[in-house]
Each structure stands twice: as structure tokens, then as C-alpha cells.
C-alpha positions as CSV (number, residue, x, y, z in Angstrom):
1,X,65.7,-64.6,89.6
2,X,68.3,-62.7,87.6
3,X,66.9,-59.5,88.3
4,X,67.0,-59.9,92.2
5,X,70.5,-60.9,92.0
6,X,70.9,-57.4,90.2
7,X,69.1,-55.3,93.0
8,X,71.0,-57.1,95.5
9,X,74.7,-57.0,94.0
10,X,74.9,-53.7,94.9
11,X,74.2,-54.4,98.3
12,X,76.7,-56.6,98.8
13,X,79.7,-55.2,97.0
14,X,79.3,-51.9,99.2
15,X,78.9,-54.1,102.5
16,X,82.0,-55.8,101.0
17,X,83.7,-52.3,101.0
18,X,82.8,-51.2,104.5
19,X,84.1,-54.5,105.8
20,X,87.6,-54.0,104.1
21,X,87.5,-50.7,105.5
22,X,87.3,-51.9,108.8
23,X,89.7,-53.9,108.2
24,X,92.2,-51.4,106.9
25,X,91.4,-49.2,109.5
26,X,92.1,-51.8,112.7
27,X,95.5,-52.9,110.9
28,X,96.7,-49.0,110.1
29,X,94.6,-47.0,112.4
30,X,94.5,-43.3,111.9
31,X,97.0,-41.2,114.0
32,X,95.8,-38.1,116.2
33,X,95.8,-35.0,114.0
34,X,99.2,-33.4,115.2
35,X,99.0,-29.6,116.8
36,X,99.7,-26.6,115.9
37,X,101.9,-24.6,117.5
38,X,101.7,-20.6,118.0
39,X,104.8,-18.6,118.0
40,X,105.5,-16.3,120.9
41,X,106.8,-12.6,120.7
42,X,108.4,-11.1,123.6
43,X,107.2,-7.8,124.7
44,X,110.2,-5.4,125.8
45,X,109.4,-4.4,129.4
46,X,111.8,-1.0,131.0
47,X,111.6,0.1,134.6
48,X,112.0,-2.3,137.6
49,X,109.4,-5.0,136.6
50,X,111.9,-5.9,134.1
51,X,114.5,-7.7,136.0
52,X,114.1,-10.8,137.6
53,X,113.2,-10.3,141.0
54,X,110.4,-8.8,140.0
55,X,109.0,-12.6,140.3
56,X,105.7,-11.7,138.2
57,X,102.7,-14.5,139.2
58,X,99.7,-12.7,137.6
59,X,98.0,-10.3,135.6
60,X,94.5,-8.8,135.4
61,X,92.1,-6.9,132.9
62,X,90.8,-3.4,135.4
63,X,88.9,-2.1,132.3
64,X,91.4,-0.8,129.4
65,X,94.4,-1.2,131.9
66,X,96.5,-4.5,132.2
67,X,97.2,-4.6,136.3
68,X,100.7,-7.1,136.6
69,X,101.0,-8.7,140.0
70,X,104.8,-9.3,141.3
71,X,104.4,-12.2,144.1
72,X,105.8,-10.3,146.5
73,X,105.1,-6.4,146.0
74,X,106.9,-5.1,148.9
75,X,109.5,-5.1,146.9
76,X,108.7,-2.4,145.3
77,X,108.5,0.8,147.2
78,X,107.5,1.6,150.9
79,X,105.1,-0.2,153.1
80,X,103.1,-3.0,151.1
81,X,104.6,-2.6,147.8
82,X,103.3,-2.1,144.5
83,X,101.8,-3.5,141.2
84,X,102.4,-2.2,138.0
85,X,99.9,-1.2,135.2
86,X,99.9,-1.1,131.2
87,X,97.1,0.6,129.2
88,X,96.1,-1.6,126.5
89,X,96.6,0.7,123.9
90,X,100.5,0.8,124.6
91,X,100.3,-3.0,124.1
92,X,98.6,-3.0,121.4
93,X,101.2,-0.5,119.6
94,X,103.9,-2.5,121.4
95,X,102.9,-5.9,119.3
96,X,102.8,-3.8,116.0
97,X,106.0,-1.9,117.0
98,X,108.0,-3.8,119.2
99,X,108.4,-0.7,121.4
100,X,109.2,-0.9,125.0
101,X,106.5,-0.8,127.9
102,X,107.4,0.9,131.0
103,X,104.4,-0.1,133.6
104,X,103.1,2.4,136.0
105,X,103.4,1.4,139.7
106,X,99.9,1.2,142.0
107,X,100.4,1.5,145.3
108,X,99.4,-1.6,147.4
109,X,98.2,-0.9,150.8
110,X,97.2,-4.2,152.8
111,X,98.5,-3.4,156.6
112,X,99.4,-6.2,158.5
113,X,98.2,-8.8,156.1
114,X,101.6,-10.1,155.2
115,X,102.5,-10.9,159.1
116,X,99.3,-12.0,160.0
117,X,99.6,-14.8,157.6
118,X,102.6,-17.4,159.0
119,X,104.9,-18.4,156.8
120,X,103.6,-16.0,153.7
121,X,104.6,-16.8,150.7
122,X,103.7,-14.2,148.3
123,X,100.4,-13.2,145.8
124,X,99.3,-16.2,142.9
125,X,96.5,-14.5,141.1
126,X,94.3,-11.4,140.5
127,X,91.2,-10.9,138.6
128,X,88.7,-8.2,138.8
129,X,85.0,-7.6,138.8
130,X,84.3,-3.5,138.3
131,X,86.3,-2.0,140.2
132,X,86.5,-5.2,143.3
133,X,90.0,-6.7,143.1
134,X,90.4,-10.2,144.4
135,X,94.2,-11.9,144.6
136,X,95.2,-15.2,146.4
137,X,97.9,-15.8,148.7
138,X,100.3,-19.0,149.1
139,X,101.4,-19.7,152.6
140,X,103.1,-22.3,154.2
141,X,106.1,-24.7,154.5
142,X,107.0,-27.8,152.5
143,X,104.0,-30.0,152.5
144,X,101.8,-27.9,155.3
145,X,100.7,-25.5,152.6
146,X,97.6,-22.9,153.0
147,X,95.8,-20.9,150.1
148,X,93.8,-17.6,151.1
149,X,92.1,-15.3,149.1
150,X,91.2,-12.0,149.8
151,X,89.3,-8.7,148.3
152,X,90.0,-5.3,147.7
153,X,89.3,-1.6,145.8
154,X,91.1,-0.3,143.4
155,X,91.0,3.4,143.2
156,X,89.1,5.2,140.4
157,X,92.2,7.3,138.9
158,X,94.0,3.5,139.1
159,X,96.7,4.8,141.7
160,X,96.2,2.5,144.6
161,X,94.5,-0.9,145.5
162,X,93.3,-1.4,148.9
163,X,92.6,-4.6,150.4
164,X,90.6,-5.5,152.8
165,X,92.5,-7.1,155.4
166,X,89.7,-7.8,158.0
167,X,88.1,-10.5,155.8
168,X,90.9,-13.0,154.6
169,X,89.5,-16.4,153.8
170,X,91.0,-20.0,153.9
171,X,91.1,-21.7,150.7
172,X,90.2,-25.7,151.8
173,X,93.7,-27.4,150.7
174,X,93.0,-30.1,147.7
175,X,95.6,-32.5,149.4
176,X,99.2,-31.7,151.0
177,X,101.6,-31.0,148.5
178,X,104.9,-29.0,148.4
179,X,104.5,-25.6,147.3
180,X,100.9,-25.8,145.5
181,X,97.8,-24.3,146.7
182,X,95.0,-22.4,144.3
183,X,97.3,-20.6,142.1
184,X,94.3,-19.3,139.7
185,X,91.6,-17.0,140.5
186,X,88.6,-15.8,138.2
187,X,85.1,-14.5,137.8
188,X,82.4,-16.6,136.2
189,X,79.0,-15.3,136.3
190,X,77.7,-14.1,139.8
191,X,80.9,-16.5,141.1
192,X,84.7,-16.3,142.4
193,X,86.7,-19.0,141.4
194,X,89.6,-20.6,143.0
195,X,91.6,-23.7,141.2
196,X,94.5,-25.7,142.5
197,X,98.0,-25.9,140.9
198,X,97.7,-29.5,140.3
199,X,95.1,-31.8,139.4
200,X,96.4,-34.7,137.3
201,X,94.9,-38.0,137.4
202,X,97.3,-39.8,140.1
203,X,97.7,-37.0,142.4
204,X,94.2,-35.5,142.2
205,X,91.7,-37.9,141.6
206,X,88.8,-35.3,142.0
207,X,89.8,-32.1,141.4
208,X,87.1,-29.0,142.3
209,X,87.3,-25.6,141.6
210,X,86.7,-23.5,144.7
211,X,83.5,-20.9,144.2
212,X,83.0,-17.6,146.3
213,X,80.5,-14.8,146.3
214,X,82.1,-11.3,146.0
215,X,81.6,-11.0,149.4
216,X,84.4,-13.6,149.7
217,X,81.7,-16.3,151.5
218,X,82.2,-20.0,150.2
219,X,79.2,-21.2,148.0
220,X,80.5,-24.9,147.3
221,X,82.6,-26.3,144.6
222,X,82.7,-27.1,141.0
223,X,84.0,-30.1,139.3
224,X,86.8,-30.0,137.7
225,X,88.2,-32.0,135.0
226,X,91.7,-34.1,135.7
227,X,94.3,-32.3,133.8
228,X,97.9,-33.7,134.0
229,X,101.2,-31.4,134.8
230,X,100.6,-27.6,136.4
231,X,97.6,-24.8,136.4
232,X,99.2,-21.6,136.8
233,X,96.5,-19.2,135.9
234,X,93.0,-18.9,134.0
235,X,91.1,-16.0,132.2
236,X,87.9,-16.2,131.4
237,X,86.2,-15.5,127.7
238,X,82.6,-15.4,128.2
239,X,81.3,-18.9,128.9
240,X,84.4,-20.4,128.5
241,X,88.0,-20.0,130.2
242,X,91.6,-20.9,129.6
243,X,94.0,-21.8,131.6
244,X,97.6,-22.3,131.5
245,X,98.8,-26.0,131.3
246,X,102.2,-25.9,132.2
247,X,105.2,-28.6,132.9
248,X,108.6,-28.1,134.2
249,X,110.9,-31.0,133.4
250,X,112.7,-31.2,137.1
251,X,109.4,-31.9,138.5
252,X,109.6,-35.8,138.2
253,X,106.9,-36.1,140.9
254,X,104.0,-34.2,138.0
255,X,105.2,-36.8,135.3
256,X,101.9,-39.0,134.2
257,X,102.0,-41.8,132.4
258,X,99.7,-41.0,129.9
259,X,99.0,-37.3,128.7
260,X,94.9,-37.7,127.3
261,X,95.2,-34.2,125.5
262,X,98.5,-35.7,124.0
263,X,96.9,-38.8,123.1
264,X,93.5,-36.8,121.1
265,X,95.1,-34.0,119.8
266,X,98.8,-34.7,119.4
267,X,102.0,-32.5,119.5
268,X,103.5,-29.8,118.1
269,X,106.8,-29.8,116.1
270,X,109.0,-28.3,119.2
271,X,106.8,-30.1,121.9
272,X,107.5,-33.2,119.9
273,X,111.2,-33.0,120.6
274,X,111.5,-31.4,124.2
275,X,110.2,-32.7,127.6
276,X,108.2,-29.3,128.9
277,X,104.9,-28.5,128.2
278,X,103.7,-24.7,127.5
279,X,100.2,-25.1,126.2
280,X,96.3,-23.4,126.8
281,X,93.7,-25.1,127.8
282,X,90.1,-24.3,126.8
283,X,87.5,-25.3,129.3
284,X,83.3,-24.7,129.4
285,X,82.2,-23.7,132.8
286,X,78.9,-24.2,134.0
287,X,77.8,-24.2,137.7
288,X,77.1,-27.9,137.7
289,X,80.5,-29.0,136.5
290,X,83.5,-27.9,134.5
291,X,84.6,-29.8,131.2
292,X,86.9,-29.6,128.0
293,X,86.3,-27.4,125.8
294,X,86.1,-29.6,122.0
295,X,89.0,-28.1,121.4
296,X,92.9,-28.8,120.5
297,X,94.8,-26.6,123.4
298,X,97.4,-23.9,121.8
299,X,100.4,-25.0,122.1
300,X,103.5,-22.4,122.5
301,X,106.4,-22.7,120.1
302,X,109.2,-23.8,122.5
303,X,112.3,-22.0,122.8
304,X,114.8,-25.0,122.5
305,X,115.0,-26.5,126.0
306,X,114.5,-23.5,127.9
307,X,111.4,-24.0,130.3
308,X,109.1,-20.6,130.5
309,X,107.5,-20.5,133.8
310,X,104.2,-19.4,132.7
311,X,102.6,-17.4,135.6
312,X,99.7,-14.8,134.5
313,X,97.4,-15.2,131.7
314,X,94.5,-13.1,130.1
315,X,92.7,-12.5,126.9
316,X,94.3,-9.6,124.4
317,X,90.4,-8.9,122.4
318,X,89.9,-11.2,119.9
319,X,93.5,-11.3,119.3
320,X,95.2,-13.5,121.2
321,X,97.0,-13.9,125.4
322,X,99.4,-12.0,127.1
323,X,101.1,-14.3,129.2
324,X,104.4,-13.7,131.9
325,X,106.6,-15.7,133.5
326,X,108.1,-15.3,136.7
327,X,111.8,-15.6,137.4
328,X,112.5,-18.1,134.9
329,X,113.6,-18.1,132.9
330,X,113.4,-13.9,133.4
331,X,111.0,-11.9,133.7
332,X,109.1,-11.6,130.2
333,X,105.7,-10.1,129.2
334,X,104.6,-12.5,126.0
335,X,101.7,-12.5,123.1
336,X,100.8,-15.3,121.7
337,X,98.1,-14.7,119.2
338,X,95.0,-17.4,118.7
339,X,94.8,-19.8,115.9
């Protein structure tokens, strides 16, 4: 009998000690890891991107060459406008320097696109696929809002981008909302992806991500996680994408009640003690359904209570993003390298 009770005291003294544990645990339970946040250095920009008129609202990779899309590029020069391009390589000596960029101007030419939209408001996104360009349009008034995308060439000496105006296609509207329509556009795979500006839990209940051929004709949609607050813009990093998750105080209407990426991953230091949101989101894309990637999102060091309107977003290499904001609160060109 005495050496039973020996083979089973150990038994019992460590279910003992996973029952405290419990215990412990359900009376002091363990607190989200809190984020980390990554600084952000401001790129100097010359020329007349830089001021803030410029209203910047995305950027693209066309090979080496970062193509920057100003919402409304009839501003710029005759006609249709402009974009403006960076080669990588001045970047890259720009974030080791801190030298100025002056971007190069591409002539736009998309006759009779702008009037033959009503109500245009301006370009969200670009992205490219070789040398196809594809860009979507906002359009509309107040709550009757309509998103359109449409595709173009860019020429091979990167002078001019061409669209093709013949072939403009309606984005279907998640639900009527002021001012928001599929403000991200991207290439995944053999597919063109479109994805509204807001897709929290109360507003959006079932989010989708719009898919295209490169021939522009609708092939279905995607499901898409809820994610509270704004999507401005997505990039793509091989089977994965990020997108930027981004919250501007005065819009009461985008406040959730609970933040789930808050409540999992926690805050940073200066996102702890401010009300907006600057932060990446990492998401796995397959054709059958979009989720989370299992990861903490980067958060952006805050500057004090200054909101960044983060507008355009793509991968620097391995690096990190370049990221740009529109008019608010100027115009700025930003890298923010990864964790």
C-alpha cells in the first residue's frame, strides 16, 4: 500500500499545481502583449508634388520606378494632367541621406473620361501588372457615391500613361455611404482587386473584395475580413498584402465599440494616449476567402495629435513601406521600416 501511495503522490501534487494555475490565471488573467510601434521618417519631396494641393491618394511599383498618383492630376499641366515618378534608387539614397526627391511628371492622357463620369471625384488607387496600369475613380455626391475602375499603358521610356477610356467599369457599391467607394486596388495572382474604404463590423457586416481580370471583366468576389475604422490602400507581398488601417478622430460615424486587433494584440505607447489610428494590416489572400494574417499589425509612431491621412502604400524590398498622405496634414512621402 505504501508504495502506491508513492507512485501516485506525484500525480496528484502536479494536478494540484495545474488547478492553482487555473486559478491564478482566471483571478489575474494575462494582458494582450502591447505593440510595437515603428517610427516614421519623412522623405523631403521639391517640385509641385510638394505642396498641398497636390492631394496625393496613391502610389505604385512600374518596375524600379515609384509612380505617385495626385487625385486629381489635371492639376498639373495641360489636358489630363500628370503623375509624378521616383526611381527607387533615389529613395533608397534619400532614407540613407535625407536628400530631397524631386519626382518626374508622366503625362496622363485619358480624353473625356473625367466629363463622362458625373460628379467625378478624382483617382483612389493604382497598381500595375507589366506594363497594364489600373487606377480607380470616386464619383458621386454625399451618400449616392459610385466607384469605377479603369485600365491603361504606360509607355516604355515611362513618359506617359494612357488609359483606356472606352472600357470604364462600375465598381458594385458595398452600401451608400458619404464619400467612400473602393479606395484600394491590387494584383493577386491572375486577379484585380478592388476593396471598399470601410468595412467594420456595424457598418459592413460582409465585406467582399471586388476581383477583375485584366481585361477589366468582373469574375466574382472575395471575402473579406471585418476590419474596423478606414482602408485606404493595399500592396501586395507575394501571398500576402497589407493594407492601411487608418482612423481620423472627427469621424464619429467609424467609431466601433470594440477594436478586435486592439483587444489581441494591444497598443502602442503613442496610440495608447491619442484617439487616431495609423497602423498596417497584414492579410493572406486566397481565392476562396481573405483572412488575418497571424500577425500583430505595425503600428506608426504618432506625431502627438496630428492625424496623417494615410493615402498610398507599397512595399520598399525587404525593407520596409513608403506611404503618403494626402492634404493633411500636407503632403508627405514617409518610410516606415518593418519590424
Amino acid at each position: 500500500m505504501e508504495s502506491k501511495n508513492r507512485h501516485w503522490l506525484p500525480i496528484l501534487l502536479l494536478t494540484l499545481l495545474i488547478v492553482l494555475a487555473g486559478l491564478f490565471y482566471l483571478r489575474n488573467p494575462v494582458a494582450p502583449a502591447t505593440a510595437t510601434e515603428q517610427p516614421v521618417t519623412i522623405l523631403e519631396l521639391t517640385g509641385p508634388i510638394a505642396v498641398p494641393e497636390a492631394e496625393l491618394s496613391g502610389l505604385g511599383w512600374h518596375g524600379e520606378t515609384l509612380i505617385l498618383l495626385p487625385q486629381y492630376p489635371e492639376r498639373f499641366g495641360e489636358g489630363d494632367g500628370a503623375l509624378f515618378a521616383l526611381p527607387k534608387a533615389d529613395i533608397l539614397t534619400a532614407i540613407d541621406g535625407q536628400t530631397p526627391l524631386t519626382p518626374v511628371a508622366i503625362v496622363l492622357s485619358a480624353p473625356g473620361l473625367k466629363d463622362s463620369i458625373p460628379n467625378f471625384q478624382g483617382y483612389e488607387s493604382i497598381a500595375f501588372h507589366g506594363d497594364q496600369v489600373f487606377l480607380t475613380i470616386e464619383a458621386g455626391e454625399g451618400t449616392d457615391m459610385h466607384g469605377y475602375i479603369v485600365a491603361g499603358e504606360i509607355s516604355a521610356d515611362e513618359s506617359k500613361i494612357t488609359l483606356d477610356t472606352s472600357n470604364v467599369v462600375e465598381i458594385p457599391t458595398a452600401f451608400p455611404s458619404d464619400n467612400h467607394t473602393d479606395e484600394a486596388v491590387l494584383i493577386m495572382g491572375d486577379s484585380v482587386l478592388t476593396l471598399f474604404e470601410i468595412n467594420g463590423t456595424t457598418l459592413n457586416s460582409t465585406p467582399v473584395a471586388h476581383a477583375f481580370d485584366f481585361e477589366l471583366k468582373p469574375t466574382g468576389t472575395v471575402s473579406l475580413p471585418n476590419i474596423e475604422y478606414r482602408l485606404t490602400d493595399a500592396a501586395a507581398d507575394g501571398n500576402t498584402f497589407w493594407v492601411i488601417n487608418y482612423f481620423f478622430p472627427g469621424d464619429t460615424d467609424l467609431t466601433p465599440k470594440t477594436d478586435p486587433l486592439v483587444e489581441k494584440y494591444g497598443e502602442g505607447p503613442t496610440h495608447a494616449q491619442q484617439d487616431q489610428v495609423e497602423r498596417l494590416v497584414e492579410m493572406t489572400y486566397s481565392p476562396n476567402g481573405i483572412t488575418f494574417a497571424d500577425a500583430a499589425p505595425i503600428q506608426l509612431t504618432l506625431d502627438g495629435d496630428t492625424a496623417r491621412n494615410l493615402e498610398g502604400l507599397v512595399l520598399l524590398n525587404d525593407q520596409g513601406f513608403l506611404l503618403v498622405t494626402d492634404k493633411f496634414p500636407s503632403t508627405l512621402l514617409m518610410f516606415v521600416k518593418k519590424p
